[in-house]
N, C-alpha and C positions, 0 to 999 in steps of 0.2 A: 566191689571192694568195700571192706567193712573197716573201718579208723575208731577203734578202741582210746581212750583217753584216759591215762592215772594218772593218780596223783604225785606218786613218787617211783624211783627207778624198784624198788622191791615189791610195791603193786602191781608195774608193770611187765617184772621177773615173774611173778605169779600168776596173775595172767597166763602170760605166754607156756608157764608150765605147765596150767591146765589145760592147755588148748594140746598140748605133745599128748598130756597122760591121756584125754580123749584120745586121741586118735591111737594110741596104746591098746585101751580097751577097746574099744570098739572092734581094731584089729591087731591081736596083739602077733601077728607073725608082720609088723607095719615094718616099711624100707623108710627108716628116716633120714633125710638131709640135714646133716649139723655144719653150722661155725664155731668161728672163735672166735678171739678179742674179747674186749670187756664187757659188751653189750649182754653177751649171753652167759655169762660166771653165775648170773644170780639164778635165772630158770636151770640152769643144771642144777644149782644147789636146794633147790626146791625139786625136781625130782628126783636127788638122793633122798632127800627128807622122806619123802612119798615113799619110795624104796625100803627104805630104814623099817616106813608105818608097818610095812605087811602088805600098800595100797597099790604096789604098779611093780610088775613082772618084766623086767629087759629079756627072760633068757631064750624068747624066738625072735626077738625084734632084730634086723640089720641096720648098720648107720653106713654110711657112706657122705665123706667131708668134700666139704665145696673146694678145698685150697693145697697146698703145700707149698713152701720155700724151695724151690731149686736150689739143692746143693748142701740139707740140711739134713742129718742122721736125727732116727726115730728118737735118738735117744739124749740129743742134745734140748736143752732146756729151754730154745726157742721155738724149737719144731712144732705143728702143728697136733704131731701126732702124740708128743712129749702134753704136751696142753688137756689133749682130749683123753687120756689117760689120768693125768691129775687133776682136772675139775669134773669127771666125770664114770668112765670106763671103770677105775679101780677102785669105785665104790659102789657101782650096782651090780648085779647077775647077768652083763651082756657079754654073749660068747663073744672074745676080741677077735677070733678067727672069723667072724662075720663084720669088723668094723673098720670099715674102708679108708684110707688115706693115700692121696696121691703119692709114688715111690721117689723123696726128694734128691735121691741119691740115685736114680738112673740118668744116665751120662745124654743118654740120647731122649733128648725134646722129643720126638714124634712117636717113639716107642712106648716113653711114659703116658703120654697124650693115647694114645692108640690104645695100650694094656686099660687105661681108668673106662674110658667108653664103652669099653667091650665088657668092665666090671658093672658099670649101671645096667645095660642091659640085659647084664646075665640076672641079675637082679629084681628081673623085672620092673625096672622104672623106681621112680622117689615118690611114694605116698605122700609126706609132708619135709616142706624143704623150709628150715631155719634160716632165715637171712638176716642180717645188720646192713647200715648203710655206711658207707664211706661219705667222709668229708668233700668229695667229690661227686659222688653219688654213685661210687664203684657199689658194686655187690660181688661178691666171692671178690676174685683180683682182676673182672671185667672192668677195665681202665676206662675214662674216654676218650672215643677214637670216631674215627668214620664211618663207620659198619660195625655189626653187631656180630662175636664168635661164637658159631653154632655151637661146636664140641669142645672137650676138655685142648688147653692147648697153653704152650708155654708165654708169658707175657712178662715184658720188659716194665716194671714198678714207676710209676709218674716218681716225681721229684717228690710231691705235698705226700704221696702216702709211704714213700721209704723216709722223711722226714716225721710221719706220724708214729711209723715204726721203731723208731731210733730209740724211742724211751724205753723200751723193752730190750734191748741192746747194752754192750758194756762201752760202746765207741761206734760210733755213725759208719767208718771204714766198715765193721762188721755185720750191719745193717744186707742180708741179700736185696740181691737188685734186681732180680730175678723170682718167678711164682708159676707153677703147675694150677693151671683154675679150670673149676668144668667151665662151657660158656654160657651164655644168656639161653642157646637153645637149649640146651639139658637145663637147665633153671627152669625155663618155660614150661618143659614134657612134667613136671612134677606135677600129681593130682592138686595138692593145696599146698598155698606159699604161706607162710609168717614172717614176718616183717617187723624186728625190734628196733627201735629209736629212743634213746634217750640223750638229754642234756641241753640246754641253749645254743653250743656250738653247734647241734642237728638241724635246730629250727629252718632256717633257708634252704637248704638241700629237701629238708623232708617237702617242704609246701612244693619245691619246683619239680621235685622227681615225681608229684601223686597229682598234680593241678597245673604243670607247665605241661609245655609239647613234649610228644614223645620223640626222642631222640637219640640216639647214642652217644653223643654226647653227656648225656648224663645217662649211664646204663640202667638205673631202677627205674626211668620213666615207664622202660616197653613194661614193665609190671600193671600199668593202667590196662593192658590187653588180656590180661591172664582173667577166667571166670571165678576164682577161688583166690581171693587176697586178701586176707588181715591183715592190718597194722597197727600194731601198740604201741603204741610214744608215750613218755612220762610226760608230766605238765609244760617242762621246759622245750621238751622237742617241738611241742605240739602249742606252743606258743602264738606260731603265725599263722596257723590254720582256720582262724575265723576272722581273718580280716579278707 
């Protein structure tokens, strides 16, 4: 595990942007794992930039998303796929017919779960998988629980992250309660993880998810197992990491 340290959240955006466009070039037919939320707005926006330059080609790369909301159309302006579209997709050359997101709109849990599995490994696997941490220390919408979910699979939202979620919402009622997430095992099968953190409010979570016991309980810990793990935190995440 390698723990990158910037200064601030747009060195750390940069960062983590170089670390995508490597793995671009070096193989630009690469299967990338993306997120969303706020963590990652800034590295997208820096590989548009790159894009813009002349400097980084999407048009053989695949992406394939960690998440979707159960019960949220592509086209509503909460959706994940609504997200990856406008901070990203519809401003580089990435064929959208190659850019994966869980289907938030099929009725049936085990179907949805069952069609996304069978899309990674048609895929052949995630070259590099973008992660954020939850306040929790969810990763995708891996909750803590008792055991760890191998495959993609439907999961019931903690209280603290449909509360985190809310602000992004017009009324808490409208907040899903409900999320399509691959599991920790499809996390794990990825060749190399990256790992964004930013803010003070990360600081404790990041130090117990990379330096406490591994647990499921807090799902980023099993990330200490994996041979391929960056983690870039701005100043504030990375706070508590030297005491």
């Amino acid at each position: 595990m390698r723990i990158i340290k910037a200064d601030h959240y747009d060195q750390m955006s940069r960062i983590a942007a170089n670390h995508i466009a490597a793995q671009i070039i070096l193989k630009p037919d690469s299967v990338l794992g993306l997120a969303t939320g706020s963590s990652p707005i800034g590295a997208y926006q820096h590989l548009i930039s790159m894009y813009q330059a002349g400097d980084l080609d999407f048009s053989n790369v695949t992406s394939i998303n960690l998440d979707e909301y159960k019960g949220l159309s592509p086209k509503d302006d909460q959706s994940y796929r609504y997200f990856m579209n406008t901070h990203l997709f519809d401003h580089i050359n990435i064929n959208k017919a190659k850019t994966y997101v869980p289907d938030g709109l099929e009725a049936d849990p085990q179907k949805a779960c069952k069609d996304y599995d069978k899309i990674i490994e048609n895929c052949g696997g995630i070259d590099l998988q973008l992660l954020g941490l939850g306040n929790n220390g969810h990763i995708g919408f891996n909750e803590p629980a008792d055991a760890y979910a191998k495959g993609v699979h439907c999961v019931d939202l903690t209280q603290s992250t449909i509360e985190a979620n809310s602000r992004f919402f017009d009324s808490f009622d409208k907040v899903p309660k409900q999320a399509y997430t691959m599991g920790i095992g499809s996390i794990m099968q990825a060749k190399k993880i990256l790992v964004i953190v930013s803010g003070g409010a990360k600081a404790g979570i990041l130090k117990e998810a990379f330096f406490g016991p591994i647990t499921p309980k807090v799902p980023a810990s099993v990330l200490q197992l994996h041979n391929d793990v960056t983690v870039i935190a701005d100043q504030e995440a990375a706070a508590l990491l030297d005491q």
